[in-house]
C-alpha positions as CSV (number, residue, x, y, z in Angstrom):
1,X,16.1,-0.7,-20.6
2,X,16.7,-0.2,-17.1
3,X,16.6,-3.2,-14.8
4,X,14.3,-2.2,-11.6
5,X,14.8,-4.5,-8.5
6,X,12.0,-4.6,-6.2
7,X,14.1,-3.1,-3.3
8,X,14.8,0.2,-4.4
9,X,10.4,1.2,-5.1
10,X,10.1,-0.6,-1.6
11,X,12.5,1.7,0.4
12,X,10.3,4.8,-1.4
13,X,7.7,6.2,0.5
14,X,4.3,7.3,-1.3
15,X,5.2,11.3,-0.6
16,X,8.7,10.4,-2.0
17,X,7.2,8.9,-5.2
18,X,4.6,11.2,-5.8
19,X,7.6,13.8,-5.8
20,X,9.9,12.1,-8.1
21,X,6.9,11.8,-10.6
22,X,6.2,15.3,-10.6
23,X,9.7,16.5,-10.9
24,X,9.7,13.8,-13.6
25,X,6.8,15.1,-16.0
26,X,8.3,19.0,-15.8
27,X,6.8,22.1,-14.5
28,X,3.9,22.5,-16.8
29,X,2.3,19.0,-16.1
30,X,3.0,18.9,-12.5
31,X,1.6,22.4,-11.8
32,X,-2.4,20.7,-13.8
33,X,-2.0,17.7,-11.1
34,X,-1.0,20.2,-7.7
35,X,-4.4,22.1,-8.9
36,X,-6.2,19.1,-8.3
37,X,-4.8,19.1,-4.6
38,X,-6.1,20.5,-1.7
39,X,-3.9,22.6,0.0
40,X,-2.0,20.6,2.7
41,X,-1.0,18.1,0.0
42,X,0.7,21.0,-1.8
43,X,2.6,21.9,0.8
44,X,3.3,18.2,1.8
45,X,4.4,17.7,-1.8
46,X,6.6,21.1,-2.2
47,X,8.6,20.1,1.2
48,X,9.2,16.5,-0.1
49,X,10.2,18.0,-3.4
50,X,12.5,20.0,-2.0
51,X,14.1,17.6,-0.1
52,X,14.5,15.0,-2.9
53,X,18.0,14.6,-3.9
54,X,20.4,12.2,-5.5
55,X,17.7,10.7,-7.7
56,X,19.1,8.0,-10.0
57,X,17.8,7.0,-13.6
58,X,16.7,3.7,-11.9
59,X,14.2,5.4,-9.0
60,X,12.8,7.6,-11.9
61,X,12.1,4.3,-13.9
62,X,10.4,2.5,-10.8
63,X,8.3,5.1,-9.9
64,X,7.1,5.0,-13.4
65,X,6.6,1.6,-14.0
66,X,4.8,1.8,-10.3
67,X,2.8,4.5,-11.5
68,X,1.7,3.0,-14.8
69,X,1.0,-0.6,-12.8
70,X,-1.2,1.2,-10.9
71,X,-3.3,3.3,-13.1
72,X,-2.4,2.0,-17.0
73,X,-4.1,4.3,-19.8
74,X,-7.1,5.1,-19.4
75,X,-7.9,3.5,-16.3
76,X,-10.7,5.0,-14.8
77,X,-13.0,5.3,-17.8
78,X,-16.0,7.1,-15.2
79,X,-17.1,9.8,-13.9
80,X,-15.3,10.4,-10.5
81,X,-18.0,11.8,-9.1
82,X,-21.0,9.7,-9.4
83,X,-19.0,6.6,-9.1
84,X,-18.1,7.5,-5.8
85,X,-21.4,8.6,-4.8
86,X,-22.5,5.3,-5.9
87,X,-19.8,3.3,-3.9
88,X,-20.6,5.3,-0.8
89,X,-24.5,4.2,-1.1
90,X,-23.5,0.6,-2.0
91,X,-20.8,0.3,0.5
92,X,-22.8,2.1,3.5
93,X,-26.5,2.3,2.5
94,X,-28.5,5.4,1.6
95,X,-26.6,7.5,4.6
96,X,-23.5,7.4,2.2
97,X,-24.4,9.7,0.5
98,X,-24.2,12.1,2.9
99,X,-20.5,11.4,3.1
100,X,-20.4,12.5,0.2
101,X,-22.7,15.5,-0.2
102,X,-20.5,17.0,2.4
103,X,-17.8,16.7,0.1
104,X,-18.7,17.9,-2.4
105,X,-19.9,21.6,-0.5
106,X,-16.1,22.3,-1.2
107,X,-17.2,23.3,-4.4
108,X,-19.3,26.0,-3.2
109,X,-17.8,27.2,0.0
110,X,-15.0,28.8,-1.9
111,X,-14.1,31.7,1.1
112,X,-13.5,28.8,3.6
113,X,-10.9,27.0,1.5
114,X,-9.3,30.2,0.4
115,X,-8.6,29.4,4.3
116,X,-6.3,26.7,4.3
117,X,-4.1,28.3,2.0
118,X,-3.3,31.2,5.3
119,X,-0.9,30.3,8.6
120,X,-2.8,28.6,11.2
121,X,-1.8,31.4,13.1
122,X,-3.7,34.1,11.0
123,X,-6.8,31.9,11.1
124,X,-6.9,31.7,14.5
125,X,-6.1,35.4,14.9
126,X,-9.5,35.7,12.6
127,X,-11.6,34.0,14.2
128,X,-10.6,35.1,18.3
129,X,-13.7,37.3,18.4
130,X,-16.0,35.0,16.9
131,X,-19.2,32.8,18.7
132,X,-17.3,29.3,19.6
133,X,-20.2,27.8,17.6
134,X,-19.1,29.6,14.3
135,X,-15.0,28.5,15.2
136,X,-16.8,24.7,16.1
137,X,-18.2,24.5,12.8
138,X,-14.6,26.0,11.0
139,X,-12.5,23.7,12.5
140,X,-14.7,20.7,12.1
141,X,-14.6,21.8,8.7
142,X,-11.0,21.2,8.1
143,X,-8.5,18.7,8.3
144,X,-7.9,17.4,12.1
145,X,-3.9,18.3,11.9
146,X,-4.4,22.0,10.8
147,X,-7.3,22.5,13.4
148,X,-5.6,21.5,15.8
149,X,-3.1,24.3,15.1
150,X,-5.5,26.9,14.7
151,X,-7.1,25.5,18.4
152,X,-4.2,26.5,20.0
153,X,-4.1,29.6,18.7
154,X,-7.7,30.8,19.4
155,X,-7.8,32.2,23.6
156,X,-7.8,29.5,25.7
157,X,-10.9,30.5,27.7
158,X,-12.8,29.5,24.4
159,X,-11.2,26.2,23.9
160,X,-13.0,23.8,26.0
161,X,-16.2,25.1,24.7
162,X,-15.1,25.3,20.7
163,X,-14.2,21.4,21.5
164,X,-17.2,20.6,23.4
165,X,-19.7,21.9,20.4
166,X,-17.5,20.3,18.2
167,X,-18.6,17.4,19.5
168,X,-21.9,17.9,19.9
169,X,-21.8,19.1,16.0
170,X,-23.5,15.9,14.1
171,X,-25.0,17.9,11.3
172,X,-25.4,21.4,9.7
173,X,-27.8,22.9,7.0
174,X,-25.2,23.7,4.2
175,X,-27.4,27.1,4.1
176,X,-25.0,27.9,7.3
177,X,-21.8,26.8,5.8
178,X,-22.4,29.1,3.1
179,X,-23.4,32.0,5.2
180,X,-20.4,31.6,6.9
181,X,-18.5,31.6,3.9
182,X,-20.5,35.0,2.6
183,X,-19.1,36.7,5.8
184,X,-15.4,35.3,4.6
185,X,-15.6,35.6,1.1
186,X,-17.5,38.9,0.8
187,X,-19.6,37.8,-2.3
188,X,-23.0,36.5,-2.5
189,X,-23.8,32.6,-2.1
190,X,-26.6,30.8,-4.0
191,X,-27.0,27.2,-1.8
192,X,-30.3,26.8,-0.8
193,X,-31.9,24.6,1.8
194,X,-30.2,21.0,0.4
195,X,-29.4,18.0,2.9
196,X,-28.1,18.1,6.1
197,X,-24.3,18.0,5.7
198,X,-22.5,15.4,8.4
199,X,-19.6,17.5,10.0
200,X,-17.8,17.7,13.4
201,X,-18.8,14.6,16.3
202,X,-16.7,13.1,18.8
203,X,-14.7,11.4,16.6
204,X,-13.7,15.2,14.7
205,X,-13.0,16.5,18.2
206,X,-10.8,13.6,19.4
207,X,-8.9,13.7,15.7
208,X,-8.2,17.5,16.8
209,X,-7.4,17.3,20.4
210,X,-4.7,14.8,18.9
211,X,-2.7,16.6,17.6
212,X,-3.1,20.3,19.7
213,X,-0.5,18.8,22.2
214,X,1.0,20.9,25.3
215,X,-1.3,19.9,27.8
216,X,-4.5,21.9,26.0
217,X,-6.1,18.5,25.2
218,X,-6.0,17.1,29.0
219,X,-7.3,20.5,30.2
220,X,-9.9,20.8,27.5
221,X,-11.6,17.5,28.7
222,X,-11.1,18.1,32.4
223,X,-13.2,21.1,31.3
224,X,-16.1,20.1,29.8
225,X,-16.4,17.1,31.9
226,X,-17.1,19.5,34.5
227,X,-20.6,19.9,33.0
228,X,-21.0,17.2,30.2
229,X,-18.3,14.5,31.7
230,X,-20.5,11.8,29.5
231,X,-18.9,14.2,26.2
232,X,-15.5,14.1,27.6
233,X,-15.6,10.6,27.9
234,X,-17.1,10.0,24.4
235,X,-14.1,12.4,23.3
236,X,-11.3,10.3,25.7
237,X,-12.7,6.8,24.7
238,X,-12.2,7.7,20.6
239,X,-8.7,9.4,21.2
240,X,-5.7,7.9,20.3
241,X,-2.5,8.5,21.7
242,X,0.9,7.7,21.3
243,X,1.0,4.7,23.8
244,X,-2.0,3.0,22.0
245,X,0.6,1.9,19.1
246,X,1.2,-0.7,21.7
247,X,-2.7,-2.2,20.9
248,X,-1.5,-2.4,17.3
249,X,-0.8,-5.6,15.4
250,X,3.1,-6.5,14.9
251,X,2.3,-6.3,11.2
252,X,0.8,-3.3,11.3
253,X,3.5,-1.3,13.6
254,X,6.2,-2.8,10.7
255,X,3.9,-0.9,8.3
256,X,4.0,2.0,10.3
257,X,7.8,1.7,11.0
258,X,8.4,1.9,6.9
259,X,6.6,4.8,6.8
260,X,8.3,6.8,9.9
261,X,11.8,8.3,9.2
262,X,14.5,7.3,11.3
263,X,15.4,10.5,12.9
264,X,11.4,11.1,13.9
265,X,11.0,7.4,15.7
266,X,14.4,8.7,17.9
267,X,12.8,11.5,19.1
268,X,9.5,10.6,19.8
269,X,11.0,7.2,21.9
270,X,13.0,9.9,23.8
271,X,9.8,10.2,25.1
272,X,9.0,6.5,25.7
273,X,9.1,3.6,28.5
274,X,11.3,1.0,28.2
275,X,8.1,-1.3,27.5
276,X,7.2,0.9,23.9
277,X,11.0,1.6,23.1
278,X,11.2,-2.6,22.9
279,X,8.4,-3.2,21.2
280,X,9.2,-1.1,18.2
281,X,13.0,-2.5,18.2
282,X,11.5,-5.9,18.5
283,X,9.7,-5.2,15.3
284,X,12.7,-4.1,13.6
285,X,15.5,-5.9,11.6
286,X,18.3,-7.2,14.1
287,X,20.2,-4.7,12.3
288,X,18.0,-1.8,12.6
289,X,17.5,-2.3,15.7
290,X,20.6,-2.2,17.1
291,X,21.9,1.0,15.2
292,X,18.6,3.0,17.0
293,X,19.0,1.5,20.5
294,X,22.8,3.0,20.0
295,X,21.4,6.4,18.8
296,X,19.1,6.2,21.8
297,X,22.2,5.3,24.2
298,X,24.3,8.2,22.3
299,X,21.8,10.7,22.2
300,X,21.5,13.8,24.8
301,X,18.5,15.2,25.7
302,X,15.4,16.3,23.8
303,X,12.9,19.2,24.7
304,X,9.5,18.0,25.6
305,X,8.3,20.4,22.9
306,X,10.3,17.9,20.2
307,X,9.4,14.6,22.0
308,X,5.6,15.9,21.4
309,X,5.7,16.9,17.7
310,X,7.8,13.6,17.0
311,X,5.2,11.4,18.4
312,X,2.5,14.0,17.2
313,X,4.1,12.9,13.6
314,X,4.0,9.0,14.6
315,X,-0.2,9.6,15.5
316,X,-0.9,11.2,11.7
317,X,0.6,8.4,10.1
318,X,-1.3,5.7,12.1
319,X,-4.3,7.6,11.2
320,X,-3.3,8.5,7.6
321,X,-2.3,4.5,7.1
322,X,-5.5,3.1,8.9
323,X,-7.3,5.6,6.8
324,X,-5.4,3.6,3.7
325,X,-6.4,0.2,5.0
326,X,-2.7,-0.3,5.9
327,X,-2.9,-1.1,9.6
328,X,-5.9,-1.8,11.8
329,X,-6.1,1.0,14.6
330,X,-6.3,-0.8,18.0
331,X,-9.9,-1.7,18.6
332,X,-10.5,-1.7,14.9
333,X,-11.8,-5.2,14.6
334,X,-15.2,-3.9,16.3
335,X,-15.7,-2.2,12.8
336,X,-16.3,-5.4,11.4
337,X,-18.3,-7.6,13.1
């Protein structure tokens, strides 16, 4: 039997094992689990699987013995579905539910996540004639990362006011979402009435503007804070930048740092102060830390463009490991009291 030591499942990252375990269990198997994946993840998973090489008999074993640690046979034993819903209500009172009654319209809005399978580009190319109310409720409908690219996309004279209904958006009948997704799908929809669905906010339009980069986020809230500055400043104060890793915890910003490949961090401190760029060595291994601030010292310039999809990278992962309970986002404690 294999010996694992505890080092080699540390220095693999969740995408990384998740890959190895799907190569592992062959091409039948793996393709039953990607069908249970919304799109992004498949193409998060088919880049990592591509890039997985040198895999010895010893990472194969740990990411199976991590995988049957976690889950075991037969683990779950109940129905996804309603123990979920009933987590939601115990965890956040009878409004859970909404969480995840919104969820669940997935299931039913089939013409909108044919969507996510096209190129930001083409969506945005779809929907450049369309009311900014019907492009607010789309992109709130998505994930944060892929509407932000579609944002960028759509004409900018629409941008500012897509963003501002976005977050003005609180609820929707789902009888709309599946209107909409009549006009997409071209078929007939059978939702009727139901609850109000919880979609978009200031929170949603702060998640986009994110991650839509090149100056379209500052010029989107000087723009609506024109007329609604109380909006922009809802917007602003639930944005997070790349600065604001500063505001997180030391543990938390080693979390992140485990999670970040090396080559990304260089880039996006390229694009740093000398204040950030010491913080994160500070939270490195001597080691580590000296190898990157010679990379830094060695290194020639890097196009704004690839300073801002670095750090763009760095903001996803905060968000995706808060989201995980993995770090506390700065501010976070407020949550809890």
């Amino acid at each position: 039997m294999v010996e694992i030591e505890e080092y080699q499942e540390s220095n693999l990252t969740g995408l990384e094992k998740a890959s190895i375990l799907l190569l592992a269990l062959g091409k039948d198997s793996a393709t039953k689990v990607l069908a249970h994946l919304n799109p992004r993840e498949v193409q998060q998973i088919g880049t990592a699987m591509t890039d997985v090489s040198e895999v010895s008999h010893t990472d194969i074993a740990s990411v199976m013995q991590s995988f049957m640690n976690e889950f075991g046979e037969d683990a779950l034993g109940v129905n996804p579905t309603e123990y979920a819903q009933s987590l939601m209500v115990d965890a956040l009172g009878d409004g859970g539910g909404g969480l995840m009654d919104a969820a669940l319209l997935g299931d039913q809005v089939k013409g909108l996540e044919a969507l996510k399978w096209m190129h930001p580009a083409t969506i945005s190319n779809m929907l450049k004639n369309e009311h900014p109310q019907v492009i607010a409720i789309v992109l709130s409908y998505f994930e944060p990362d892929l509407s932000a690219e579609i944002l960028a996309g759509i004409p900018e004279r629409f941008q500012s006011e897509v963003v501002y209904r976005i977050a003005t958006l609180s609820t929707i009948q789902p009888r709309a979402l599946f209107d909409l997704n009549d006009v997409l799908e071209r078929a007939s929809s059978d939702g009727e009435g139901g609850k109000l669905a919880t979609i978009g906010g200031e929170k949603r339009a702060a998640e986009i503007l994110n991650l839509v980069g090149s100056g379209i986020d500052t010029k989107v809230l000087d723009d609506i804070a024109i007329e609604h500055e109380d909006v922009s400043k809802g917007i602003q104060d639930k944005m997070f930048v790349f600065e604001d890793i500063s505001g997180i915890d030391p543990r938390g910003i080693q979390t992140l740092l485990g999670e970040v490949p090396n080559d990304i961090l260089k880039v996006a401190l390229k694009g740093a102060d000398q204040k950030m760029t010491e913080l994160i060595l500070s939270n490195m291994s001597k080691r580590q830390a000296e190898m990157l601030r010679e990379e830094l010292e060695m290194s020639g310039p890097v196009k704004l463009s690839d300073v801002e999809d670095a750090q763009r990278n760095i903001i996803q992962t905060v968000r995706r490991l808060a989201d995980e309970d993995k770090l506390m986002m700065p501010g976070g404690a407020e949550e809890f009291v």
